[in-house]
C-alpha positions as CSV (number, residue, x, y, z in Angstrom):
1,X,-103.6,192.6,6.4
2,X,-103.2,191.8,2.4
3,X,-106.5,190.3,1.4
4,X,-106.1,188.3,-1.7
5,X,-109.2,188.4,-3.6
6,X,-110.3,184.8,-4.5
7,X,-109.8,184.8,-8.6
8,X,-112.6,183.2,-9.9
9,X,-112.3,179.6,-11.3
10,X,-112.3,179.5,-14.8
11,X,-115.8,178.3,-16.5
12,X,-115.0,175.1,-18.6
13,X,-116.5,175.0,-22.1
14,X,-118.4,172.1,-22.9
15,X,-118.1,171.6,-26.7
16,X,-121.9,171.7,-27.7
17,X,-122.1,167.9,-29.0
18,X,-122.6,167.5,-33.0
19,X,-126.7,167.4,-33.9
20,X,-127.1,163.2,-35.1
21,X,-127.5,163.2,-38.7
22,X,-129.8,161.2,-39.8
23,X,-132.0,160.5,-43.4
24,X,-135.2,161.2,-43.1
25,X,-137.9,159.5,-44.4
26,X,-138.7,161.4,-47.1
27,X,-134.9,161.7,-47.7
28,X,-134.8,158.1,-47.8
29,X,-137.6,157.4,-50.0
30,X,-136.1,159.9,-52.6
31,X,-132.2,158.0,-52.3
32,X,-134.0,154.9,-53.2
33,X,-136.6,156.5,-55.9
34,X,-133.0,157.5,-57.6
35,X,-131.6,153.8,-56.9
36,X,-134.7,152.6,-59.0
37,X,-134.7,155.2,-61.9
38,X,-130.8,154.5,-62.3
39,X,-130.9,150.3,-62.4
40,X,-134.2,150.8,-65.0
41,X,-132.0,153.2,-67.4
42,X,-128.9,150.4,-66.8
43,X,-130.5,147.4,-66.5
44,X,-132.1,147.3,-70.5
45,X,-128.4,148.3,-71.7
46,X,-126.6,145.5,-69.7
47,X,-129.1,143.3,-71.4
48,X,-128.8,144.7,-74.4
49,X,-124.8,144.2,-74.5
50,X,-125.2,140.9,-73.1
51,X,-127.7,139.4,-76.0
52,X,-125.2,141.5,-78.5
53,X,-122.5,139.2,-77.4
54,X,-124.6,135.6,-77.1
55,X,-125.7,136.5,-81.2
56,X,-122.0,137.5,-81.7
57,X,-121.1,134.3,-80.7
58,X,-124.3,132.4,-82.5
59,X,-122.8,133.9,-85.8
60,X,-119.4,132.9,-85.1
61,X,-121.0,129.0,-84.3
62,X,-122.9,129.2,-87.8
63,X,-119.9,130.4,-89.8
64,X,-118.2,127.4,-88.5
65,X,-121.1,125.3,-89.5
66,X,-121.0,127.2,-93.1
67,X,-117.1,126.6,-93.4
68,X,-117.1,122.9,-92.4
69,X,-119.8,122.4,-94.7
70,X,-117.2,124.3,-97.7
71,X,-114.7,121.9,-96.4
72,X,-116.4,118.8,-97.0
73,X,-117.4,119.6,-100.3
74,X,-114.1,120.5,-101.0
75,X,-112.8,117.0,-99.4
76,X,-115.9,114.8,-101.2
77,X,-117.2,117.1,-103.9
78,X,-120.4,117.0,-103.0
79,X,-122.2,119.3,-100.3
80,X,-123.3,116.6,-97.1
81,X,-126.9,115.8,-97.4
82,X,-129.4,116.5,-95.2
83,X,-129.0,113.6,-93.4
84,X,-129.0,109.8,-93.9
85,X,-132.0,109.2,-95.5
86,X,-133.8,106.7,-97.9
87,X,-135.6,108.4,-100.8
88,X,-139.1,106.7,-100.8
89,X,-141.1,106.3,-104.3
90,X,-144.3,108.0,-104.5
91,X,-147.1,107.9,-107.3
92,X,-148.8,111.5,-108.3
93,X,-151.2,112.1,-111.8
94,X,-149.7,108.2,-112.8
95,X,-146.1,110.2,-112.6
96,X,-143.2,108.7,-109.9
97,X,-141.1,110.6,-108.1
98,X,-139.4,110.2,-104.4
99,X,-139.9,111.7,-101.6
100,X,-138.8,111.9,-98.5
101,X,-139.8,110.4,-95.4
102,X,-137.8,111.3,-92.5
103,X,-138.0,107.5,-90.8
104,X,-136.7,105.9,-93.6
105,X,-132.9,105.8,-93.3
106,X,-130.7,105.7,-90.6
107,X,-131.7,109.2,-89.9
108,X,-127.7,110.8,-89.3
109,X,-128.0,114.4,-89.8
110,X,-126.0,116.4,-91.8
111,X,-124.6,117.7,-88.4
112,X,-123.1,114.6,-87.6
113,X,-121.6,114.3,-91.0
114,X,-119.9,117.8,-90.3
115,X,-118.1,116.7,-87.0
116,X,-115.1,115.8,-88.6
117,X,-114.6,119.3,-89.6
118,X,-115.7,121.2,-86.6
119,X,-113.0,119.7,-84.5
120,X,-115.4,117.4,-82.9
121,X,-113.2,114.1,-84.5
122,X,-113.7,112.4,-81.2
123,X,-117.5,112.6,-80.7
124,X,-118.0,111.6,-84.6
125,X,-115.8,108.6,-84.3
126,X,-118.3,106.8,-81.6
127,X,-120.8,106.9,-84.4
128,X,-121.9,103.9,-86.2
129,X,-123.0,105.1,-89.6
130,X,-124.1,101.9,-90.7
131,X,-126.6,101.6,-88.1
132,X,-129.6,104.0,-87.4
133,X,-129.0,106.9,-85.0
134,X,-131.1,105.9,-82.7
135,X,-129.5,102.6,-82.0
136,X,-125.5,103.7,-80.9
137,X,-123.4,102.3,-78.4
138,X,-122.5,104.9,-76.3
139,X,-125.4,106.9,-77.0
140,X,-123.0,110.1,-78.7
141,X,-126.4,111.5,-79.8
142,X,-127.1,112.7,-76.2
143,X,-124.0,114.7,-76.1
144,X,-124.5,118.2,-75.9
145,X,-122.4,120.6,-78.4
146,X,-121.3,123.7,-77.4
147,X,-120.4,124.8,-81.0
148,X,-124.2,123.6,-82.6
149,X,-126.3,126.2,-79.9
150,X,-126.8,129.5,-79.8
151,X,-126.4,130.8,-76.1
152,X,-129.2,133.1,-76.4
153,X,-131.6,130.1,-76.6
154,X,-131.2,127.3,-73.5
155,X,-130.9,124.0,-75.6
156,X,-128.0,122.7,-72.9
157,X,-129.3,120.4,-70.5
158,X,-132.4,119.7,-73.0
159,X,-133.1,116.6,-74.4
160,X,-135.5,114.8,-76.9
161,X,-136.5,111.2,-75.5
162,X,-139.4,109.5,-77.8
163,X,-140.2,105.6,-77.5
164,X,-142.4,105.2,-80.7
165,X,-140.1,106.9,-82.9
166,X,-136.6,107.0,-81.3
167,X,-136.4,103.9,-79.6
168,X,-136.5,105.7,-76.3
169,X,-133.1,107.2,-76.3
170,X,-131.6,110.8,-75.3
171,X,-131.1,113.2,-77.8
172,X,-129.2,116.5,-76.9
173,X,-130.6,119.7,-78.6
174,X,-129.2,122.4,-80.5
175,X,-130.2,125.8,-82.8
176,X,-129.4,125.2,-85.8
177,X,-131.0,122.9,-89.4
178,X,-130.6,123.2,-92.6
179,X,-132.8,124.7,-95.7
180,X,-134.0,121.7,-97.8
181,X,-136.8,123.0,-100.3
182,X,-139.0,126.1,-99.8
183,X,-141.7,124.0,-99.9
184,X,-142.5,120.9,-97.9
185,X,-139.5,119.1,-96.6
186,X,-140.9,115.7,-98.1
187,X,-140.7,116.8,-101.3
188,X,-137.4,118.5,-101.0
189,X,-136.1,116.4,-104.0
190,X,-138.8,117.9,-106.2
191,X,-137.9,121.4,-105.3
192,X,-134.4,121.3,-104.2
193,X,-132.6,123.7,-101.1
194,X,-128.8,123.5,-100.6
195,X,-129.1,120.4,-98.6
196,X,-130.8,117.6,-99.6
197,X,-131.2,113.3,-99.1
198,X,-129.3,113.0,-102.5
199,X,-126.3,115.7,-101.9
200,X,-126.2,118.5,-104.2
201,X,-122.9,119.0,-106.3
202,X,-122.0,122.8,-106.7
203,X,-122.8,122.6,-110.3
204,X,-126.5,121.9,-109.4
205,X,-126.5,125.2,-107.5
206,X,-127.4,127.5,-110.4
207,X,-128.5,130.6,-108.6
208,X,-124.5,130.8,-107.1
209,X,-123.1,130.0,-103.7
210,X,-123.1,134.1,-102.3
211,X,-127.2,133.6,-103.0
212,X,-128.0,130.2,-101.6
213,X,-129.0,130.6,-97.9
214,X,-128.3,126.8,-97.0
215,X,-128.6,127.1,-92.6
216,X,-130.6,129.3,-90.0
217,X,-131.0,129.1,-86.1
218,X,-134.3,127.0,-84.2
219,X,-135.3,127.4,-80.8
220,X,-135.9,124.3,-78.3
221,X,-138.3,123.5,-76.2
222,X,-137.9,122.4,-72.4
223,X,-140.6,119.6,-73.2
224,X,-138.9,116.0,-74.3
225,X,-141.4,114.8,-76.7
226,X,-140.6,118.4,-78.8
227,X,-138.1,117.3,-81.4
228,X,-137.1,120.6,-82.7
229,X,-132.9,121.6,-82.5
230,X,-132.3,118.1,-81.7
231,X,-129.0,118.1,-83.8
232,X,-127.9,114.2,-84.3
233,X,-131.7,113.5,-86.4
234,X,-132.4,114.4,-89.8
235,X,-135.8,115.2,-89.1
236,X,-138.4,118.6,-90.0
237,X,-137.4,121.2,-86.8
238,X,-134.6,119.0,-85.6
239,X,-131.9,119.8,-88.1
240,X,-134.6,120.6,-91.4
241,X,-136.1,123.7,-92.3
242,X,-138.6,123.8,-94.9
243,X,-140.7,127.2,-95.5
244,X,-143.9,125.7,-96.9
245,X,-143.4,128.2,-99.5
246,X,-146.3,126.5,-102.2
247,X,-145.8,125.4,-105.6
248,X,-147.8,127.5,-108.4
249,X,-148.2,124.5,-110.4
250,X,-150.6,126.4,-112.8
251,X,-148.2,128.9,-113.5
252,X,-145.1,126.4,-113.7
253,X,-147.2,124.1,-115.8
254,X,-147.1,120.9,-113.3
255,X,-146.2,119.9,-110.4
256,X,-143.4,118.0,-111.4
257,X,-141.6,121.5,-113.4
258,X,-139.0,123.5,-111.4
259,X,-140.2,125.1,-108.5
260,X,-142.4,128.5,-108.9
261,X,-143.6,130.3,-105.8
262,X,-147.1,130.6,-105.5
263,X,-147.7,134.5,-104.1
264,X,-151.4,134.0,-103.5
265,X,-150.8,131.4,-100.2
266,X,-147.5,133.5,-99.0
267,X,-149.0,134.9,-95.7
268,X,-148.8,131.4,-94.7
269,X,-145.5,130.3,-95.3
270,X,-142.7,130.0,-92.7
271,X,-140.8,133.3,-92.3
272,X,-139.0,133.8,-89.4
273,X,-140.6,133.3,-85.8
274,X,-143.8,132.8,-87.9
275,X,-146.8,132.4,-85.8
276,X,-149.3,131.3,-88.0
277,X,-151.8,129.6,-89.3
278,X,-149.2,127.4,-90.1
279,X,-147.0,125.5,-87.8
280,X,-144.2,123.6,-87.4
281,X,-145.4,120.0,-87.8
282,X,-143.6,117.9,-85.4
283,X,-143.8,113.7,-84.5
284,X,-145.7,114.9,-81.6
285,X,-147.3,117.8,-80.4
286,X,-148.7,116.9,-76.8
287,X,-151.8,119.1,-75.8
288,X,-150.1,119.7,-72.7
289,X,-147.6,121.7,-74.0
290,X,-149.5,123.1,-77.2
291,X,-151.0,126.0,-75.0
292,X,-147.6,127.0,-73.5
293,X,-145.6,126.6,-77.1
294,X,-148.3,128.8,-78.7
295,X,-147.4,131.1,-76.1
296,X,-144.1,131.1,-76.4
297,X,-144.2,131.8,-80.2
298,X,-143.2,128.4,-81.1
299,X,-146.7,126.9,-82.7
300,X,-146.5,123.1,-83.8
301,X,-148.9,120.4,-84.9
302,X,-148.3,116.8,-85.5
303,X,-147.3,115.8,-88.7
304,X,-149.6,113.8,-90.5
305,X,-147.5,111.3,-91.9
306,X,-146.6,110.0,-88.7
307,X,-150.3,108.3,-88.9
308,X,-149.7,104.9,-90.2
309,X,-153.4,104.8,-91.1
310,X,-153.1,107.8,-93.3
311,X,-152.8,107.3,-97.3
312,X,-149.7,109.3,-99.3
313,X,-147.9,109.5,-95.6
314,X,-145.4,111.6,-97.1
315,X,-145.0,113.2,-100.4
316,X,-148.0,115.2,-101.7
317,X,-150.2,114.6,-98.6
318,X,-146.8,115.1,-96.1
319,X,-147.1,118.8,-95.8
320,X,-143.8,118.9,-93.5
321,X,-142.8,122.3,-92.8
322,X,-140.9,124.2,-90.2
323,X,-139.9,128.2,-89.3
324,X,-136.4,129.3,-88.4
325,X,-136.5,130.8,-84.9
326,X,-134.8,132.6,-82.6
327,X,-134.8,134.6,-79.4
328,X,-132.9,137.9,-81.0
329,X,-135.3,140.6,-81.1
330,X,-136.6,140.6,-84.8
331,X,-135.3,137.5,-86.8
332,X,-133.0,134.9,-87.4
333,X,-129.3,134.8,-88.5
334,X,-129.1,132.9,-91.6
335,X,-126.2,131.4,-93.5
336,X,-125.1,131.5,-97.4
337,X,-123.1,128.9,-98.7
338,X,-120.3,131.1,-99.7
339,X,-119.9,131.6,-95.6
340,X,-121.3,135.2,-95.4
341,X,-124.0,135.5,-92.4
342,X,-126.8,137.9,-93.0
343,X,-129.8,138.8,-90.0
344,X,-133.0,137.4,-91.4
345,X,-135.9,139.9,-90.7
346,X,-139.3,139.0,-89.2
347,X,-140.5,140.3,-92.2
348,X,-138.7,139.2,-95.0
349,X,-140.4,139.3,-98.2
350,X,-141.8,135.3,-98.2
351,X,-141.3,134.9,-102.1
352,X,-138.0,136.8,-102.1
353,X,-137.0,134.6,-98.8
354,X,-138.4,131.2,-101.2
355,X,-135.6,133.2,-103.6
356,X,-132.8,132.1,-101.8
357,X,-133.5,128.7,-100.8
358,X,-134.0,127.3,-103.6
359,X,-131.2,126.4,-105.8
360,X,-133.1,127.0,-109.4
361,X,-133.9,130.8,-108.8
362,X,-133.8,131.9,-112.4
363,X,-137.4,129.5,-112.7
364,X,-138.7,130.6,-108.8
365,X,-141.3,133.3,-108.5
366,X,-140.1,135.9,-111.1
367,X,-143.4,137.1,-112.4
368,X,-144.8,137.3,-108.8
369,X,-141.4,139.4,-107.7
370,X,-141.3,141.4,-111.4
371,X,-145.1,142.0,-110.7
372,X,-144.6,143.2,-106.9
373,X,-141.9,145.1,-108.0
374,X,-143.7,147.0,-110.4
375,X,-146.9,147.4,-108.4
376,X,-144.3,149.2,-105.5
377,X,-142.9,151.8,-107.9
């Protein structure tokens, strides 16, 4: 008998099941140390790009402002004044002379004046001229203009609102003003900048258009009784910059001769982003929000003309002054009335700066510049 031998059953393999794979902790904590170092390296050059193109375009806005400004000279033959104001006369050594006090006039700024020739036809035909700016149907002050801010400041959605001094009403801020004197802006008809209450022709501008620095940038302030950037008001910080730059009136021979910069007071003068001892005066300067503007850079005091009680309001005893500002790391753009655009450095020489403001350079400063020149070599 054939005995079949049983064949064994063949074994089945099991396929050995993958080992999990898994992070471990340490593995983990590594990843995300990597994560971290990568977004710090990229995070400062992102930020970096993105300021480059907000100041790109804050040039762009103040070569428009420059080239509108060109245009209305060429269309009235006069540069636009600083605003819409009426000159005040003042007394000084038994001498007259005017001044300027900023609430005297219907207070149009030169910004306003310019809207014809920024495209911005519309908005400047719902002003009343003829009336004060803070009394418009409509109110077309409290419109906000994307083309008068800088987007690296945060003037949209910000308004000015004071009921002693702007009978209550909105005003929309922007970044940029005007040079009027590089002293006090009170006495900017003393001392003449590019734009002043009695308009400059070209011929008045000795020095030359490609060395006149006529506009600069201004930050705002979240705070509504903070006046500065508001564009529609010809006031100091709104739409006026004025470097308290002192007269050497020793040196000039009076007060009353063209303007010569006094060197020995210059570390107090307003340069760029200047943080004192002087400050931009303002109409108000609430103690609440002193501590947090100090902070911030942005110093002010209240102006002491705005005291009715106070003798020589404006004038000699106005000392209205106010610093260009900006949030680009290191100083200001600046505009010269031939439409070139030049970065204004935090440290700028403060006589050589008072140089190109004023419109009578050959008579501002030299010996004090000659002098520092010579001392440098």
């Amino acid at each position: 008998m054939s005995h079949l031998a049983a064949q064994p059953s063949p074994r089945r393999r099991v396929a050995a099941s993958p080992r999990a794979s898994a992070f471990t902790l340490v593995e983990l904590l590594v990843v995300i140390a990597i994560i971290g170092v990568l977004v710090a390296l990229l995070l400062p050059a992102v930020q970096a790009a993105r300021e480059s193109a907000r100041r790109t375009q804050c040039v762009n806005h103040l070569k428009q402002i420059t080239l509108a400004t060109i245009n209305y000279e060429s269309a009235n033959e006069e540069l636009p004044p600083c605003g819409l104001l009426d000159p005040v006369e003042k007394v000084y050594a038994r001498r007259a002379y005017e001044a300027v006090d900023q609430f005297n006039g219907r207070m149009h700024s030169w910004a306003v004046l310019l809207l014809p020739f920024m495209e911005e036809a519309p908005l400047f035909d719902q002003f009343d001229l003829s009336i004060p700016v803070d009394q418009q149907a409509g109110d077309p002050q409290a419109t906000f203009v994307a083309s008068l801010a800088c987007p690296s400041d945060e003037a949209s959605g910000r308004f000015f609102i004071d009921p002693d001094f702007a009978s209550g009403r909105s005003f929309a801020k922007g970044n940029y003003a005007g040079f009027t004197t590089p002293y006090h802006n009170d006495l900017q008809l003393l001392h003449p900048g590019a734009l002043v209450a009695r308009p400059n022709t070209l011929r008045k501008i000795t020095d030359g258009l490609s060395h006149t620095m006529a506009f600069s940038e201004v930050r705002t302030s979240p705070e509504q009784a903070d006046e500065r950037g508001v564009w529609a008001l010809a006031w100091n910080a709104a739409t006026l910059l004025a470097m308290d730059m002192h007269h050497n009136s020793d040196a000039a021979g009076s007060i009353f001769n063209r303007f010569y910069a006094n060197g020995r007071y210059e570390y107090q003068s307003q340069t760029p982003n200047h943080a004192g001892p002087n400050y931009d005066t303002l109409v108000h300067c609430p103690e609440e929000s002193l501590a947090a503007a100090q902070l911030d850079g942005m110093p002010c005091g209240e102006w002491v003309g705005v005291n009715p009680t106070s003798e020589n309001q404006v004038g000699m005893a106005g000392y209205q002054s106010s610093a260009p500002r900006s949030r680009h790391p290191g100083g200001v753009n600046s505009a010269y009335l031939d439409g070139r655009v030049e970065f204004l450095s935090n440290d700028v020489d403060p006589v050589l700066m008072s140089l190109t403001i004023g419109i009578h350079d050959d008579y501002v400063g030299r010996g004090h510049v000659d002098a520092q020149l010579e001392a440098s070599k």
